[in-house]
LOKOLDO-956524 format. One record per residue: residue number from 1; residue in one letter; x, y, z of N, C-alpha, C, O in turn. Coordinates in Angstrom, 1 decimal. Atoms other than C-alpha are relative to their C-alpha. Layout:
REM residues N
k->NUM r->A n.px->X n.py->Y n.pz->Z ca.px->X ca.py->Y ca.pz->Z c.px->X c.py->Y c.pz->Z o.px->X o.py->Y o.pz->Z
...
//
This chain:
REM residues 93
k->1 r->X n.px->0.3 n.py->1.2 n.pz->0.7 ca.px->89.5 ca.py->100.6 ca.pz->102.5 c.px->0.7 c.py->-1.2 c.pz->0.8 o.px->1.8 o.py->-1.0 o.pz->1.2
k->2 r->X n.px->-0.5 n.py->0.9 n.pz->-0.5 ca.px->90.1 ca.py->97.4 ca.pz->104.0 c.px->0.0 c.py->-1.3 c.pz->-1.1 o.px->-0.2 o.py->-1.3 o.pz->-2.3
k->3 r->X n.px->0.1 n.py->1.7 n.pz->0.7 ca.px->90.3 ca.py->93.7 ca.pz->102.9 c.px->-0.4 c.py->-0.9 c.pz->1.2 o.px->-0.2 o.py->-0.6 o.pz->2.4
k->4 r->X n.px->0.8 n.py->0.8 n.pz->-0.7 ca.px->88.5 ca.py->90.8 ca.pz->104.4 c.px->0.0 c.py->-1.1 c.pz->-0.3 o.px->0.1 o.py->-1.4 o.pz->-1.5
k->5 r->X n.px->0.5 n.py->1.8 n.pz->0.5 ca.px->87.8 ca.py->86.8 ca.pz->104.4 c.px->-0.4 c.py->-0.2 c.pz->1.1 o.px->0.0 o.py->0.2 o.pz->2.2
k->6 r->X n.px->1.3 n.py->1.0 n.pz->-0.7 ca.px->85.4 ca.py->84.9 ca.pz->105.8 c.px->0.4 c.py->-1.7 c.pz->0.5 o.px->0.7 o.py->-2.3 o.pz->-0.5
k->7 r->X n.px->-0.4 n.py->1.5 n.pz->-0.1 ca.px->86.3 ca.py->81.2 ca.pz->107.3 c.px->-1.6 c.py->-1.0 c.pz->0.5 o.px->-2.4 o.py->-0.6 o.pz->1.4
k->8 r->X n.px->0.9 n.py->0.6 n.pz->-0.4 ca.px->83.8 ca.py->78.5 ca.pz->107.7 c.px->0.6 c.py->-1.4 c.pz->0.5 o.px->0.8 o.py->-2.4 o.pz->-0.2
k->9 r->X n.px->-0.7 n.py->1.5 n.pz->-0.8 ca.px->85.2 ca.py->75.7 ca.pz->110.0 c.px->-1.2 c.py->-0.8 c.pz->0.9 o.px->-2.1 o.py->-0.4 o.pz->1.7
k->10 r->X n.px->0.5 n.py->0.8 n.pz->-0.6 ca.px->84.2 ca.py->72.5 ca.pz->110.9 c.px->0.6 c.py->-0.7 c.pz->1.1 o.px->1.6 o.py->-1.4 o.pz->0.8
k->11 r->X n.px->-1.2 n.py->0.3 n.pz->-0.7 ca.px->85.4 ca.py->71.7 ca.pz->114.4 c.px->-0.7 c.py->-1.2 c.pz->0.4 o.px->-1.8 o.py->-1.6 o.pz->0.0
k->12 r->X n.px->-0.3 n.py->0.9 n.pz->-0.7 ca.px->85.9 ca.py->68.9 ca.pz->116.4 c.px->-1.7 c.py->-0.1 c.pz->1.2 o.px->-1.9 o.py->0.8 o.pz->2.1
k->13 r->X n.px->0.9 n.py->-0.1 n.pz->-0.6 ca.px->82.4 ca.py->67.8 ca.pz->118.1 c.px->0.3 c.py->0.6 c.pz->1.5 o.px->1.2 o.py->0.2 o.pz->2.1
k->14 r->X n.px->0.1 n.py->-0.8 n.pz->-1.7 ca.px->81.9 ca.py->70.1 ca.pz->121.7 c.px->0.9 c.py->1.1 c.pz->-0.3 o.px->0.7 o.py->2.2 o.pz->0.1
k->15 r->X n.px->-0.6 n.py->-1.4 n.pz->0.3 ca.px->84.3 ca.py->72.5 ca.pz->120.5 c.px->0.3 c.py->1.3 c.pz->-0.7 o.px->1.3 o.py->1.9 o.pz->-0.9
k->16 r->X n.px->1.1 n.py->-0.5 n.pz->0.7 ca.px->82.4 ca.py->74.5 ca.pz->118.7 c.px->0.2 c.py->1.7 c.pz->0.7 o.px->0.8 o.py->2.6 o.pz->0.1
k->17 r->X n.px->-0.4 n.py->-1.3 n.pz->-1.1 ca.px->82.3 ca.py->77.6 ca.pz->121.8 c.px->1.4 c.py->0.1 c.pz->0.2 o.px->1.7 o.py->1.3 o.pz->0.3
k->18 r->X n.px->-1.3 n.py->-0.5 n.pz->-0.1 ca.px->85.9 ca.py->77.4 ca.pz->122.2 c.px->0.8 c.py->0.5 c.pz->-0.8 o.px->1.8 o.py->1.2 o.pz->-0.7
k->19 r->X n.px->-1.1 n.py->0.0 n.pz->1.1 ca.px->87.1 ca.py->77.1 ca.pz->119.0 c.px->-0.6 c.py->1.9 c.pz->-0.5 o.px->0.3 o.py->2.8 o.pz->-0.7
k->20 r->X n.px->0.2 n.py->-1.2 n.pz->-0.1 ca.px->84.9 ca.py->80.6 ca.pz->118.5 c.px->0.3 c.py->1.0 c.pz->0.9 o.px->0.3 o.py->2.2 o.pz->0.5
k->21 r->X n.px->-1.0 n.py->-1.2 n.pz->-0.9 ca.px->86.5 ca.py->82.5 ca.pz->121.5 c.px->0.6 c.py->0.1 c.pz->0.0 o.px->0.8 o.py->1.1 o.pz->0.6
k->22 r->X n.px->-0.9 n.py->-0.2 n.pz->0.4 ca.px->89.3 ca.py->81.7 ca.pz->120.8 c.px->0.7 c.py->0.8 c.pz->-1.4 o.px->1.6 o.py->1.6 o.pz->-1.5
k->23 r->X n.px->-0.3 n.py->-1.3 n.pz->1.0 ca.px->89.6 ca.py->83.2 ca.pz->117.5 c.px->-0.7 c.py->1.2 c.pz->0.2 o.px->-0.3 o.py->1.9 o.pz->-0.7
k->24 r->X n.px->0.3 n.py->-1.0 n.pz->-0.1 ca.px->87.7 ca.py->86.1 ca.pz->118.6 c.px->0.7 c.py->0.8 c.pz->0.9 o.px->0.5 o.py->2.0 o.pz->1.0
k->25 r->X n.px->-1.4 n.py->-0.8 n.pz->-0.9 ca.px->90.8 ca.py->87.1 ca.pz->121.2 c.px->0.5 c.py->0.2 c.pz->-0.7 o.px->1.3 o.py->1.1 o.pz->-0.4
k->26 r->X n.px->-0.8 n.py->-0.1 n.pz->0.7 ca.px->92.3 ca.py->86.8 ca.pz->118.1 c.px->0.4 c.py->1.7 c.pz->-0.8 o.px->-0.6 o.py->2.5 o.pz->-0.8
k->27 r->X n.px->-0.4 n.py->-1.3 n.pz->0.6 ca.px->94.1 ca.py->90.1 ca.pz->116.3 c.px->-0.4 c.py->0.1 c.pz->-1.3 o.px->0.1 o.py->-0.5 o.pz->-2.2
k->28 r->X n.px->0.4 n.py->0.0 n.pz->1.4 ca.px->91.9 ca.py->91.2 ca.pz->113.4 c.px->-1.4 c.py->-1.1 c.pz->-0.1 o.px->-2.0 o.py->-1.4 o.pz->-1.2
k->29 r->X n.px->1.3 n.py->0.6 n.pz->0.1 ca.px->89.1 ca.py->89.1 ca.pz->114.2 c.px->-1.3 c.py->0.7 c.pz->0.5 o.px->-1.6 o.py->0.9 o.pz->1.7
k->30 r->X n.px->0.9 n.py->-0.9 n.pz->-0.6 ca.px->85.9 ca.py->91.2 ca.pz->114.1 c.px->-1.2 c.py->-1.1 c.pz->0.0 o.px->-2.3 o.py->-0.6 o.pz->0.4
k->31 r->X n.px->1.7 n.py->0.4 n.pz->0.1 ca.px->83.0 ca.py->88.3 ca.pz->113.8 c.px->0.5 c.py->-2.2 c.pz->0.6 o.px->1.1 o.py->-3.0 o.pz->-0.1
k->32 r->X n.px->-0.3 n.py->1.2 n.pz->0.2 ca.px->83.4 ca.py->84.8 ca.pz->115.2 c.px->-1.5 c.py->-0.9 c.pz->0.7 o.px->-1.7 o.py->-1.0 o.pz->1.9
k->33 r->X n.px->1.4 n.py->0.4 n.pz->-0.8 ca.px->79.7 ca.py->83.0 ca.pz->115.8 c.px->0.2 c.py->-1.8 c.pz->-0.1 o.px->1.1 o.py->-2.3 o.pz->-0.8
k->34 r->X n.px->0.5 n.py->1.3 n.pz->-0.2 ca.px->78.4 ca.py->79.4 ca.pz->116.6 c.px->-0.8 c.py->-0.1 c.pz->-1.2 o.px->-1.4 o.py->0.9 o.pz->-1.4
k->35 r->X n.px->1.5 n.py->-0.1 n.pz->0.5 ca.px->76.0 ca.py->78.4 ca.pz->114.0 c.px->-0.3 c.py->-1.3 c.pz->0.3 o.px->0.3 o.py->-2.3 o.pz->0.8
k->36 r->X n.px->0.6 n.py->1.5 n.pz->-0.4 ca.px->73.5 ca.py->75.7 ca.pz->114.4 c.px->0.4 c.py->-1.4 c.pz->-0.6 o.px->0.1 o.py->-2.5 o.pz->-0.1
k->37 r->X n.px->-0.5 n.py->1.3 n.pz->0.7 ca.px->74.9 ca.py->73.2 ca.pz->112.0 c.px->1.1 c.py->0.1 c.pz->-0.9 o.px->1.5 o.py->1.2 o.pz->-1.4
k->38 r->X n.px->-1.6 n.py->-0.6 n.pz->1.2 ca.px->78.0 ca.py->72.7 ca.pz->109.8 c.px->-0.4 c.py->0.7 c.pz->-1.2 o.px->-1.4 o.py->0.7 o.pz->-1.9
k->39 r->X n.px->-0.7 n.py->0.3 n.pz->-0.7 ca.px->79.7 ca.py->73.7 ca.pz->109.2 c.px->0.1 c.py->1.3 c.pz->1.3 o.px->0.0 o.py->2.5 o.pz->1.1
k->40 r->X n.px->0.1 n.py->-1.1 n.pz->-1.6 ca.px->80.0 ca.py->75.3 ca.pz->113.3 c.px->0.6 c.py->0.7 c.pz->0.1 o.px->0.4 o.py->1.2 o.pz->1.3
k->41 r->X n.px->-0.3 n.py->-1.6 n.pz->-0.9 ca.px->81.8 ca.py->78.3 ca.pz->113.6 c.px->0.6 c.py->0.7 c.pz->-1.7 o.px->1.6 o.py->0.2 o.pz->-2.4
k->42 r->X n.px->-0.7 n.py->-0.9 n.pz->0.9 ca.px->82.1 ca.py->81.3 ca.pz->110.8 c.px->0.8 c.py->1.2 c.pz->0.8 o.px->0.7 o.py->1.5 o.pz->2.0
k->43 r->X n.px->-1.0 n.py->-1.2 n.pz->-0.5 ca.px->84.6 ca.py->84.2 ca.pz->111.2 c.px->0.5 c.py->0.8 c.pz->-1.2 o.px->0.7 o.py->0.4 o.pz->-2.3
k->44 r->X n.px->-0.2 n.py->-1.0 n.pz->1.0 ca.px->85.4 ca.py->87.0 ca.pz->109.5 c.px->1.4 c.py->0.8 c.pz->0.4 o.px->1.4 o.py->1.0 o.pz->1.6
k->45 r->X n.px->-1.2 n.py->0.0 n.pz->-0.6 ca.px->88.9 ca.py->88.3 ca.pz->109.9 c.px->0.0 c.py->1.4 c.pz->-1.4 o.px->-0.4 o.py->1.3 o.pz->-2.5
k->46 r->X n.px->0.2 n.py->-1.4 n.pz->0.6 ca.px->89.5 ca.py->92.3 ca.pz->108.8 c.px->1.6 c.py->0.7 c.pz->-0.1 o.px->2.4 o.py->0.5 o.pz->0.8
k->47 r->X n.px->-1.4 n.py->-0.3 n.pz->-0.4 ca.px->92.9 ca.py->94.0 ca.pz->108.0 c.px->0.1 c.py->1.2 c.pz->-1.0 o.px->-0.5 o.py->0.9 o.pz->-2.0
k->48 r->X n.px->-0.7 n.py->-0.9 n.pz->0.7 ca.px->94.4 ca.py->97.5 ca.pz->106.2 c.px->0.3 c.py->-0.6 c.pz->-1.3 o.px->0.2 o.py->0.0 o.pz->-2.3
k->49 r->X n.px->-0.5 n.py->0.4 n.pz->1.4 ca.px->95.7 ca.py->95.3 ca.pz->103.4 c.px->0.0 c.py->-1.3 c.pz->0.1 o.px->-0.3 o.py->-1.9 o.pz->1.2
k->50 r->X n.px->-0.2 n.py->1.2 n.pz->-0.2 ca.px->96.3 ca.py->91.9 ca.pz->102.0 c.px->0.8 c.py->-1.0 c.pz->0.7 o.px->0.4 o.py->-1.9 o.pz->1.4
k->51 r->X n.px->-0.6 n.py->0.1 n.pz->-0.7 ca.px->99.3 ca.py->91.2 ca.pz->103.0 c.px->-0.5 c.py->-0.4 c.pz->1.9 o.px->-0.7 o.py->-1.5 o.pz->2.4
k->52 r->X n.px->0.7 n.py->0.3 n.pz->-1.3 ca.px->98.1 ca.py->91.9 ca.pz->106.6 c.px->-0.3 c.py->-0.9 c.pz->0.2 o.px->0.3 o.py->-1.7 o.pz->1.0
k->53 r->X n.px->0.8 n.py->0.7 n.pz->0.1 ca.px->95.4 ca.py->90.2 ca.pz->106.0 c.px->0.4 c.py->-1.5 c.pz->-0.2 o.px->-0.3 o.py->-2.2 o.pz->0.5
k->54 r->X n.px->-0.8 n.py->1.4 n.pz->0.1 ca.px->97.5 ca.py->86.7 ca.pz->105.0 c.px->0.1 c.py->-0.3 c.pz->1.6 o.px->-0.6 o.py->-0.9 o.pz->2.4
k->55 r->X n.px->-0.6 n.py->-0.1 n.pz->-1.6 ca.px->99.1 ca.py->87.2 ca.pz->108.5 c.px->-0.9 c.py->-0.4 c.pz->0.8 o.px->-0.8 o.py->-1.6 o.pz->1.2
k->56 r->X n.px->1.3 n.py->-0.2 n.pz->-0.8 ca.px->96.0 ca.py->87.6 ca.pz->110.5 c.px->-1.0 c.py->-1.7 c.pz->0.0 o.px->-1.6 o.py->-2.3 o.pz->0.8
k->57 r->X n.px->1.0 n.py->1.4 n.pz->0.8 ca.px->94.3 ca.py->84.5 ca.pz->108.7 c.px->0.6 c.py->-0.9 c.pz->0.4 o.px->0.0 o.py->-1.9 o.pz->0.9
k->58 r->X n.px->-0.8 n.py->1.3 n.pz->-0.5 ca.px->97.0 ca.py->82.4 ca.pz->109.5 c.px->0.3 c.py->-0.3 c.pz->1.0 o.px->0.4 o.py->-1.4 o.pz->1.4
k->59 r->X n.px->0.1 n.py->0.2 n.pz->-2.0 ca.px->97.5 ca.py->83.2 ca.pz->113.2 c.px->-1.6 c.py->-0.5 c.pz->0.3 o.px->-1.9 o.py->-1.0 o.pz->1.4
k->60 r->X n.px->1.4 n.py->0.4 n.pz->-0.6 ca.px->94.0 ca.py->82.5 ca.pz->113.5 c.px->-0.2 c.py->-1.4 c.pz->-0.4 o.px->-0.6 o.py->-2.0 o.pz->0.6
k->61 r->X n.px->0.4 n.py->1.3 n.pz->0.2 ca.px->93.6 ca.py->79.2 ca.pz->111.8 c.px->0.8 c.py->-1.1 c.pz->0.8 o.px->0.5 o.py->-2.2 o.pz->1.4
k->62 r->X n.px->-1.2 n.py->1.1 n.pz->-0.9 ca.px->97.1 ca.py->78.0 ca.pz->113.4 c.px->-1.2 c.py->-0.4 c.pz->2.1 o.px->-1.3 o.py->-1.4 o.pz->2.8
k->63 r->X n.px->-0.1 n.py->0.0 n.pz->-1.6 ca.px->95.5 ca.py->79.3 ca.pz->117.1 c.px->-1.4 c.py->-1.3 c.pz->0.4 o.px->-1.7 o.py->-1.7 o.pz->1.6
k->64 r->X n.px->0.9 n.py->1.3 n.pz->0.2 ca.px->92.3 ca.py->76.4 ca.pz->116.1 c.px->0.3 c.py->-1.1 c.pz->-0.9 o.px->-0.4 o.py->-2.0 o.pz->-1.4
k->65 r->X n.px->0.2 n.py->1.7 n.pz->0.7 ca.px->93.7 ca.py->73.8 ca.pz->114.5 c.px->-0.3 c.py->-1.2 c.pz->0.5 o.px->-1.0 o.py->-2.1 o.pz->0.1
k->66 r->X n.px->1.0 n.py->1.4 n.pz->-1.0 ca.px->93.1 ca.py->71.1 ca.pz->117.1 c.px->-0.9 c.py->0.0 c.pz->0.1 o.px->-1.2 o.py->-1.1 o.pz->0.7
k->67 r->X n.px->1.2 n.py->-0.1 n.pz->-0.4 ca.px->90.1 ca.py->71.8 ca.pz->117.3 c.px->-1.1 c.py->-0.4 c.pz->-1.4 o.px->-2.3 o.py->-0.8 o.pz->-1.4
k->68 r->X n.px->0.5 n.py->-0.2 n.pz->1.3 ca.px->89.4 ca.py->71.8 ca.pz->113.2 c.px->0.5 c.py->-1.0 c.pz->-0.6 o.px->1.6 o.py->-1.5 o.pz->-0.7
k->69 r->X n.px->0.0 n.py->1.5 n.pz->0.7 ca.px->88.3 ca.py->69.0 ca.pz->111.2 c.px->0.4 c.py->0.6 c.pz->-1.4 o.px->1.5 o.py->0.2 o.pz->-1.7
k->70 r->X n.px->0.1 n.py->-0.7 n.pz->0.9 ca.px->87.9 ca.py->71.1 ca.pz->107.9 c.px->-0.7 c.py->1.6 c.pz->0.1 o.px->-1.6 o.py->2.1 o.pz->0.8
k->71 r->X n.px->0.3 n.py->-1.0 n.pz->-0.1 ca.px->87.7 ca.py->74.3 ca.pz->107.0 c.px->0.1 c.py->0.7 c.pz->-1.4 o.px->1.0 o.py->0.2 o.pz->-2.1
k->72 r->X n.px->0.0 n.py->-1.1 n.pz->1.3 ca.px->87.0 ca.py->77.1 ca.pz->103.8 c.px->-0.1 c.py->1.3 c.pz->0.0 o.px->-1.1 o.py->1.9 o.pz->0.3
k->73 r->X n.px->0.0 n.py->-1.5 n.pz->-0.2 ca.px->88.2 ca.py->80.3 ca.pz->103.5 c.px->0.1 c.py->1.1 c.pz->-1.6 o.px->0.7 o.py->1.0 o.pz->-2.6
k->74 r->X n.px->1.1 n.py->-0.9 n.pz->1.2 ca.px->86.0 ca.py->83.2 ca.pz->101.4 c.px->0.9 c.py->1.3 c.pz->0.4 o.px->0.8 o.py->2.0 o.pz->1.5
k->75 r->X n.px->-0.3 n.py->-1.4 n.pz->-0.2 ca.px->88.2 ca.py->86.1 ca.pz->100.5 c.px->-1.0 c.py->0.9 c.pz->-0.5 o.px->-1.7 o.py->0.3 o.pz->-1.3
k->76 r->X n.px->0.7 n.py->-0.9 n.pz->0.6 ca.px->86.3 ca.py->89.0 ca.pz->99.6 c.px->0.9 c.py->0.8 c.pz->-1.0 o.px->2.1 o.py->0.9 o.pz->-0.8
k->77 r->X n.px->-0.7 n.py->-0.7 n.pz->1.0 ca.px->87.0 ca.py->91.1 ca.pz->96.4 c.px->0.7 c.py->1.4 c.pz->1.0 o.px->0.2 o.py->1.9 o.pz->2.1
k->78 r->X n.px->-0.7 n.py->-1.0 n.pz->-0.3 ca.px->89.5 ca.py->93.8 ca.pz->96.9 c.px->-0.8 c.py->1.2 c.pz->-0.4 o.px->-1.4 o.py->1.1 o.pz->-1.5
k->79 r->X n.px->0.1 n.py->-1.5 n.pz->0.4 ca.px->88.5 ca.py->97.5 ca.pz->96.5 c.px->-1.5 c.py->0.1 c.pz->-0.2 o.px->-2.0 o.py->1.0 o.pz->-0.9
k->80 r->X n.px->1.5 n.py->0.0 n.pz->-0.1 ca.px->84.5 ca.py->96.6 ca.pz->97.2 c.px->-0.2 c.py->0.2 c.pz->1.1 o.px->-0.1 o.py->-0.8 o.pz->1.8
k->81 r->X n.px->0.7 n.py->0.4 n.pz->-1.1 ca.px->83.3 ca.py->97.9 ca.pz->100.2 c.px->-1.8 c.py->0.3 c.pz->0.3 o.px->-2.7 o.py->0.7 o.pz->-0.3
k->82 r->X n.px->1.7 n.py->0.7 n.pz->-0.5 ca.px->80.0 ca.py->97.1 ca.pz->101.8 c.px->-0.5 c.py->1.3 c.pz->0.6 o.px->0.2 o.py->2.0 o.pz->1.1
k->83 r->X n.px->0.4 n.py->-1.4 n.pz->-0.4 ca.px->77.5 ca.py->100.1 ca.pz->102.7 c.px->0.1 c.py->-0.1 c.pz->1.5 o.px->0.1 o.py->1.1 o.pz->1.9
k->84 r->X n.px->-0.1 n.py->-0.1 n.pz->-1.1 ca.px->78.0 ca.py->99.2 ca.pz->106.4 c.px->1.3 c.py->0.8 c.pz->0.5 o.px->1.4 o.py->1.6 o.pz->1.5
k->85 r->X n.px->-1.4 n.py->-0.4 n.pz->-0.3 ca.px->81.6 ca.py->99.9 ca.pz->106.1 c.px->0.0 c.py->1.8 c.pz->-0.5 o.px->0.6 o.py->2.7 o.pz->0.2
k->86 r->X n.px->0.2 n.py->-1.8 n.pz->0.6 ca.px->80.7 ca.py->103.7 ca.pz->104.1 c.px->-1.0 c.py->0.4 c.pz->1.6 o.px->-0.8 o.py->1.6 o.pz->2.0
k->87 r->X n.px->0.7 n.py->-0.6 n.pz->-0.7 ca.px->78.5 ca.py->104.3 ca.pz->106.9 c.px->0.4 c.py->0.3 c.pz->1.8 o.px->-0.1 o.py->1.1 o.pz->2.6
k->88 r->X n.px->-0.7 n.py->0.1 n.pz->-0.9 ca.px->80.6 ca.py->103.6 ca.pz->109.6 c.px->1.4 c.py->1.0 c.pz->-0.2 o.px->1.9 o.py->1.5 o.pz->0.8
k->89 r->X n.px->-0.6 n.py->-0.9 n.pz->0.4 ca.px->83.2 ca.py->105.8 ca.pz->107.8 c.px->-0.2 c.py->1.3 c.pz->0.5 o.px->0.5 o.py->2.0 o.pz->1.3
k->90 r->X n.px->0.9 n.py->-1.4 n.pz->0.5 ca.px->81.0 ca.py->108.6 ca.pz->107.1 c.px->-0.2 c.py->0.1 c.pz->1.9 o.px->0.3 o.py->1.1 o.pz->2.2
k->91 r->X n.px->0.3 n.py->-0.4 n.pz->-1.6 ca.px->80.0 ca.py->108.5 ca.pz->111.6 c.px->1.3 c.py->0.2 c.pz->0.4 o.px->1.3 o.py->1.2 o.pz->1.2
k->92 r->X n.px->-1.5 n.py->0.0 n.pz->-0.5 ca.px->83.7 ca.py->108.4 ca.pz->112.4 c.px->0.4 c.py->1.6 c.pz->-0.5 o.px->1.1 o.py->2.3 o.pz->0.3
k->93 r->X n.px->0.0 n.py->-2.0 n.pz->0.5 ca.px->83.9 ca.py->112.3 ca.pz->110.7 c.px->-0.6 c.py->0.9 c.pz->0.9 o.px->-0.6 o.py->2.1 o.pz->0.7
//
């Protein structure tokens, strides 16, 4: 079982591609895309527990803040996981 949140940040015009590769070097960062309009870059940030998961979220927001005008971050419910995640389990056996 994991835990999860989602960030949707609005960066800084043109930095848009940096501010997403840079959180995607990040630790615990499994999803970080461009989208076509604001707000410009989601990310999804994955961890063993909450805890963790705090940690992870906050090295990641600190390592774009210059870059970030605004931003909202989407925890997901605890102890729900997604059939992607059962099925990725279930191949790992």
């Amino acid at each position: 079982m994991s835990s999860r949140v989602y960030i949707l940040l609005d960066v800084v015009e043109g930095k848009a591609e940096r501010a997403a590769k840079t959180l995607r070097d990040g630790t615990g960062v499994k999803l970080a895309d461009v989208l076509e309009e604001r707000p410009r870059v989601i990310a999804m940030i994955q961890a063993r527990t909450r805890s963790e998961l705090a940690k992870l979220t906050n090295r990641a927001l600190v390592s774009v803040e210059s870059m970030t005008e605004s931003l909202e971050v989407l925890p997901t419910l605890d102890g729900l996981d997604t059939e992607a995640e059962r099925r990725t389990d279930a191949s790992a056996r």
